[in-house]
C-alpha positions as CSV (number, residue, x, y, z in Angstrom):
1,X,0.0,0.0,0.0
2,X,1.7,3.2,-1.2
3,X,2.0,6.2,1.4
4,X,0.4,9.2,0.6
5,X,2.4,11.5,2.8
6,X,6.2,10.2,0.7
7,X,7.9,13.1,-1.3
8,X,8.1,11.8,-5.1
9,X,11.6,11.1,-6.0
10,X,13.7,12.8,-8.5
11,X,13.5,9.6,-10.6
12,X,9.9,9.0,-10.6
13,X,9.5,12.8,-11.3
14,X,11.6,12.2,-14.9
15,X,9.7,8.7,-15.0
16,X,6.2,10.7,-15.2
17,X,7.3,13.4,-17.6
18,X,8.7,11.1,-20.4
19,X,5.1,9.4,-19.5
20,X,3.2,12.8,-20.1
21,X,5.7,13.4,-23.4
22,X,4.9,10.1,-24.8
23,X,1.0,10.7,-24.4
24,X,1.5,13.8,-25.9
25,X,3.3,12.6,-28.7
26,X,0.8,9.6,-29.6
27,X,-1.8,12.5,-29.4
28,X,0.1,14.3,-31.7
29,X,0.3,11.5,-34.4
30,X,-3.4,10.6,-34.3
31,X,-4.3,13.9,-35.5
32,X,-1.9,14.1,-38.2
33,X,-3.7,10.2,-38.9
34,X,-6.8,11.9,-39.1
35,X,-5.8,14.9,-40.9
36,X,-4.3,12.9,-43.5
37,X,-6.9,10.6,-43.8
38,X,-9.7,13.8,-44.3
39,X,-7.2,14.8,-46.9
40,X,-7.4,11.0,-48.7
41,X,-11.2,11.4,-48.2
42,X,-11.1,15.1,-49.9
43,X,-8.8,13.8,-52.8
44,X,-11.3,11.0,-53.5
45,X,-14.3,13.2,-53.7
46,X,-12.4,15.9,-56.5
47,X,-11.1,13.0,-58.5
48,X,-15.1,11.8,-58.1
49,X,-16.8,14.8,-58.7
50,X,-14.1,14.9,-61.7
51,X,-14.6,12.2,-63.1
52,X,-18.4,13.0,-62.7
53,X,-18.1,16.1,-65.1
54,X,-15.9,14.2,-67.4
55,X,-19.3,11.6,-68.1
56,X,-21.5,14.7,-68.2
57,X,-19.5,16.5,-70.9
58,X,-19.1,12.8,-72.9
59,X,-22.7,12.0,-72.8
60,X,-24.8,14.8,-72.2
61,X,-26.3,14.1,-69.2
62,X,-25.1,12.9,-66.0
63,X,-26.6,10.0,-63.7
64,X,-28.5,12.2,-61.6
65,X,-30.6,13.5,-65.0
66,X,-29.0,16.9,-65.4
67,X,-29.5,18.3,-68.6
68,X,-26.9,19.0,-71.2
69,X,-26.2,22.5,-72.4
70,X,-28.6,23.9,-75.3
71,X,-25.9,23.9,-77.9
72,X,-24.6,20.5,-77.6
73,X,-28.5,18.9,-77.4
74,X,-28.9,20.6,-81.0
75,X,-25.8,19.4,-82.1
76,X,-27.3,16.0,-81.3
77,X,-30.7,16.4,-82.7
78,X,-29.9,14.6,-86.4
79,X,-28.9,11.3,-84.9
80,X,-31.7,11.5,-82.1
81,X,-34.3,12.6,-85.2
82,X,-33.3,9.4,-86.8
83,X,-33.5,7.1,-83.4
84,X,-37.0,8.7,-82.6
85,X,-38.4,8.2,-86.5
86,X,-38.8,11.8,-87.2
87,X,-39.9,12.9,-90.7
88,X,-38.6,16.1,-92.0
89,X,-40.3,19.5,-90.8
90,X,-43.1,20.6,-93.5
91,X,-44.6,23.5,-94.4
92,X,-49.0,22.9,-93.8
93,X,-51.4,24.7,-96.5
94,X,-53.1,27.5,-95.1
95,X,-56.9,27.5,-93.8
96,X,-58.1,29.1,-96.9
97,X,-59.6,32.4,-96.2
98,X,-59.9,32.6,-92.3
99,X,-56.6,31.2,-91.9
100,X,-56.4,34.6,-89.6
101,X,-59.8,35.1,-88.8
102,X,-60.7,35.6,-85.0
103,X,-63.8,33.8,-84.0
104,X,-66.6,35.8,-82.1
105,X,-68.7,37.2,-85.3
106,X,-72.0,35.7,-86.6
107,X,-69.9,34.4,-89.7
108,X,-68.0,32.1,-87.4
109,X,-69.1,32.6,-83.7
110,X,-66.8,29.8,-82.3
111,X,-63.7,28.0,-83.0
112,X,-64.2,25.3,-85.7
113,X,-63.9,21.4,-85.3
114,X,-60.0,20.1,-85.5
115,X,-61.3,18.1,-88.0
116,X,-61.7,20.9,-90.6
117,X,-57.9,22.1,-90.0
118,X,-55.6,21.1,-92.8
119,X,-53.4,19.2,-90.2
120,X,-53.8,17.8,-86.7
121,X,-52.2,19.2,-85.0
122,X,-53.4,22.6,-86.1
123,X,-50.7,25.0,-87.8
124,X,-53.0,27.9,-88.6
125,X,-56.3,29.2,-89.1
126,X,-59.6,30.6,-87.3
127,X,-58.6,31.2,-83.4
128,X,-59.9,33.0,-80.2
129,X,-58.8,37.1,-80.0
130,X,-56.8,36.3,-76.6
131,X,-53.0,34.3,-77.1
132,X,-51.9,32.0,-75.0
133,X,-49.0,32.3,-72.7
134,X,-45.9,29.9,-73.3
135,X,-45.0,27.6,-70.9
136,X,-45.4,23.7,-69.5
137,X,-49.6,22.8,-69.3
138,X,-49.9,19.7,-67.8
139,X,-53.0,19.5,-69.5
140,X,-54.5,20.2,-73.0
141,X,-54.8,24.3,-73.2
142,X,-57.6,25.9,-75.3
143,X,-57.0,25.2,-79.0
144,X,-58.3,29.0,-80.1
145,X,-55.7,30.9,-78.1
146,X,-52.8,28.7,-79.2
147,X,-52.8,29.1,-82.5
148,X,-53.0,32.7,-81.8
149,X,-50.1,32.3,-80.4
150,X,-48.5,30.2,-83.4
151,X,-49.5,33.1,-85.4
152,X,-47.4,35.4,-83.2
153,X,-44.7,33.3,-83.5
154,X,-44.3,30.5,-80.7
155,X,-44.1,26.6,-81.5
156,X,-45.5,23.9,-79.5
157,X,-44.3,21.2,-78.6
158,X,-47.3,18.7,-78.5
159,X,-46.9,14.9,-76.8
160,X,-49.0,12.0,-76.9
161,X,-50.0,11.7,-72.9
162,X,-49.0,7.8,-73.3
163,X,-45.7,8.4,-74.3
164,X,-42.1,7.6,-72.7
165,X,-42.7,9.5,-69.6
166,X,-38.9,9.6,-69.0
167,X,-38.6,11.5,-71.9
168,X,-41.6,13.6,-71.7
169,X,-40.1,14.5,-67.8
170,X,-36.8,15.9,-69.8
171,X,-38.6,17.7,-72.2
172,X,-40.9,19.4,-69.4
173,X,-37.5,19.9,-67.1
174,X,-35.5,21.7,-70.3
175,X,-38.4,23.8,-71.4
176,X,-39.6,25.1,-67.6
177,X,-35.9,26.5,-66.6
178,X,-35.5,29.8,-66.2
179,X,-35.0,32.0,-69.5
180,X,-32.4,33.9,-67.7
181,X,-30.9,30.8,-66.3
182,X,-30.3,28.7,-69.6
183,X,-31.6,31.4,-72.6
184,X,-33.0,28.7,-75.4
185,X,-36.3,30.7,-76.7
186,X,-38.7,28.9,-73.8
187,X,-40.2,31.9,-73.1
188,X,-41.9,31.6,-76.5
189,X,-42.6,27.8,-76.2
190,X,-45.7,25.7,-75.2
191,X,-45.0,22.6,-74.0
192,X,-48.3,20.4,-73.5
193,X,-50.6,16.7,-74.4
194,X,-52.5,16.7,-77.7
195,X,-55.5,14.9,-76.0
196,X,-59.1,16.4,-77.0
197,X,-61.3,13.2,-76.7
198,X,-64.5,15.4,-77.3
199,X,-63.0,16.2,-80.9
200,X,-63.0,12.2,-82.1
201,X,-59.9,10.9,-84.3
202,X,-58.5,14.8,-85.2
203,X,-58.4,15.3,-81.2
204,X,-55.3,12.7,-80.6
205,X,-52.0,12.6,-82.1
206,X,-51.8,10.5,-85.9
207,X,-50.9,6.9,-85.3
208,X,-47.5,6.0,-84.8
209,X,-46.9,9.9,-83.8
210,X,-46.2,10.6,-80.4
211,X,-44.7,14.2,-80.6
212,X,-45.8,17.0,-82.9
213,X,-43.5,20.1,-83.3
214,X,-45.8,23.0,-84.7
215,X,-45.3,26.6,-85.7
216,X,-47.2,28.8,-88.2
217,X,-47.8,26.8,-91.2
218,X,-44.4,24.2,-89.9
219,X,-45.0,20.6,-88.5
220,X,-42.9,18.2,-87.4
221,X,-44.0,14.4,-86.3
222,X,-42.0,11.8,-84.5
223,X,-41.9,8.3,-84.0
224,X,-40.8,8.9,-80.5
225,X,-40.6,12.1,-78.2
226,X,-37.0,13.5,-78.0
227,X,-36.1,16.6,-76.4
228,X,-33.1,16.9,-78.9
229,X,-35.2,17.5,-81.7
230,X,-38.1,19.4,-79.6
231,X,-34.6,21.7,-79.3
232,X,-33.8,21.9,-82.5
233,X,-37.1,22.8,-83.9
234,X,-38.2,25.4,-81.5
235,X,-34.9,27.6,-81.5
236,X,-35.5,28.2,-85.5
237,X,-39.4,28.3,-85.6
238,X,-40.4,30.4,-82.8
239,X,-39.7,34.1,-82.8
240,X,-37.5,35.5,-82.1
241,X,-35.3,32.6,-82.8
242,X,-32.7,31.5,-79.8
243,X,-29.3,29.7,-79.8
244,X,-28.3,32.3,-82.2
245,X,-29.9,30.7,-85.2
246,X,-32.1,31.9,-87.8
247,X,-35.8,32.2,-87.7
248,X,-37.2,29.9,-90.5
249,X,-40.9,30.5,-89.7
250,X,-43.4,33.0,-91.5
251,X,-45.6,33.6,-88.3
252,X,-47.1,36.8,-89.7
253,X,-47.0,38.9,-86.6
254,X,-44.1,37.2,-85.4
255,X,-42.9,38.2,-82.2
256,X,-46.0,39.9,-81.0
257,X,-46.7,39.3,-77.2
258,X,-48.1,35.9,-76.2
């Protein structure tokens, strides 16, 4: 039993220093452990997040589903026309005389049948006095205010409500970002299913059609919805065009508000 009342020795006094040094050492080198294994971890996560960019710039999009820039989804937009069975775009007759008539009048008090429009969807003729405003419906909009709205130069980008919802989700993602975000012409896009039941056969997409890219007197049908050509199409038919192309449309008050 040790006797608390004895004066430490000299000894024991070095003995319990080079004790108190040593645990202060092994502190010492558990830190720099730690520190270099947070530096390991750190290392790991650039060379991740690298490599991450690296697939996003190879194929467009990464794993988590972020979209690729504007430019390089047109420059893909001939192979992913072919892959979705997209014919070439083509210019629709006009609706005879009231292919800019407003509806209201005793001469046409309403918005005629889709069925009498030289295409389905609709490229032109009779429509409401009010425009309808660009953007994502998750529904179908009014007919009569869109194409006032094709004849003030927007395109549509119409889908078949059964089609690939993955893609339709990309489509709707691209077109609802913000214009000062990512400028691509959205702001004069409408984005929305071609699904009028009430209107019989000309109220649904053609067979074997499940995307329709319209502008004034343009349409475009596809096998397959692809946002790549959606792209492609919109950023030379609407108006003003975007991606610093050329506006190939002949909307006669083109770039009137919508």
């Amino acid at each position: 039993m040790s006797d608390p009342t004895r004066r430490i020795t000299k000894a024991e006094r070095k003995e319990q220093a080079r004790l108190e040094r040593e645990e202060i050492r092994q502190r010492m080198a558990r830190r720099k452990r730690t520190r270099t294994i947070g530096t390991v971890l750190v290392v790991v996560a650039i060379v991740a997040a690298g490599a991450a960019v690296l697939a996003f710039n190879t194929d467009g999009e990464d794993g988590g589903g972020e979209l690729a820039a504007p430019t390089q989804l047109v420059a893909q937009a001939d192979q992913a026309a072919e892959a979705a069975a997209c014919d070439d775009v083509r210019t629709i007759e006009a609706y005879g005389a009231d292919d800019q008539t407003h509806v209201g009048d005793a001469s046409m008090p309403q918005v005629p049948d889709l069925s009498t429009y030289p295409s389905s969807p609709p490229t032109s003729g009779p429509h409401e006095v009010t425009t309808l405003p660009a953007g994502v419906y998750d529904s179908p909009p009014p007919i009569g205010p869109l194409i006032h709205s094709l004849e003030h130069g927007a395109s549509v980008v119409w889908y078949d409500p059964n089609a690939p919802q993955d893609e339709i989700d990309r489509i709707v993602r691209f077109y609802e970002q913000d214009p000062g975000d990512v400028p691509a012409g959205q702001e004069r896009v409408i984005v929305a299913p071609f699904d009028y039941e009430a209107q019989g056969g000309a109220g649904s997409l053609p067979a074997g059609t499940q995307m329709a890219l319209v502008a004034w007197h343009r349409l475009q049908t596809c096998g397959e919805p692809s946002l790549e050509v959606a792209l492609d199409f919109t950023s030379r038919f609407a108006a003003p065009a975007s991606l610093e192309r050329d506006y190939e449309g002949e909307a006669p008050e083109a770039g009137a508000a919508m």
